[in-house]
N, C-alpha and C positions, 0 to 999 in steps of 0.2 A: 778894816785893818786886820794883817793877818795875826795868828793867835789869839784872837779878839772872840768871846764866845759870850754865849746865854742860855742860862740852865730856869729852867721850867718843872716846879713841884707842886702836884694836886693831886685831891683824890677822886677817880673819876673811872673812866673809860674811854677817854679821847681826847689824842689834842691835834688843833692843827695851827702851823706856823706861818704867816702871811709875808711878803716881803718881795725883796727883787735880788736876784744874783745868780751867775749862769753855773752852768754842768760844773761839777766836779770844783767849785772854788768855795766847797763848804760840805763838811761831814754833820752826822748828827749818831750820839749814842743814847740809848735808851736804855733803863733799869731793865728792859725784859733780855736784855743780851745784844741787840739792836747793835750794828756801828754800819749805818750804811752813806754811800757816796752822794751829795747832793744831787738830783734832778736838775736843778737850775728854778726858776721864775716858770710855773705851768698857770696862767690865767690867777697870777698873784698866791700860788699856795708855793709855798718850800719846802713843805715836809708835811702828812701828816699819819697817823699810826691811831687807827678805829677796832675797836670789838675788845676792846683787854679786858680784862676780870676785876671789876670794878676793887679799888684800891688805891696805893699810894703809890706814884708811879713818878719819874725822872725820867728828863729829854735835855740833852746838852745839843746844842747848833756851837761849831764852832768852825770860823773863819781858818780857809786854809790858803787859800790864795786869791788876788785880786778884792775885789767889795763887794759887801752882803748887805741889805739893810732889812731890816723886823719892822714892818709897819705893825705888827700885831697878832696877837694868837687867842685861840678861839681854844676853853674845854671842856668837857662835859664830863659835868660835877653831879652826886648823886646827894640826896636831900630829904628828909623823914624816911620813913618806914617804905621798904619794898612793897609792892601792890598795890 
């Protein structure tokens, strides 16, 4: 549906978004400054943004044209003490 979106908050260093929908019929912005144009469906991933500085971090996917759908996202979350 278009205008139809999904926003994503954790604290971590990666996310990545699963799903199906082709080129250019879904954006995605991210807290790092991020706004880029969908890929499309690459072997079920939609988007994903690896190596960030572990923290709290925001990913909005939003429907711009035609149908997207989110089977699921995948992120990596940080957990006791470093080392």
């Amino acid at each position: 549906m278009v205008g139809a979106y999904i926003i994503i908050d954790w604290a971590g260093t990666a996310v990545y978004i699963y799903g199906s929908g082709s080129k250019n019929s879904y954006n995605v912005t991210t807290n790092q400054g991020d706004a880029v144009l969908g890929e499309g469906n690459i072997g079920g991933l939609l988007f994903s943004q690896t190596g960030l500085e572990y923290g709290l971090h925001t990913v909005k996917l939003a429907v711009i044209e035609g149908e997207v759908s989110i089977s699921g996202a995948i992120i990596t979350v940080g957990m006791g003490e470093s080392g």
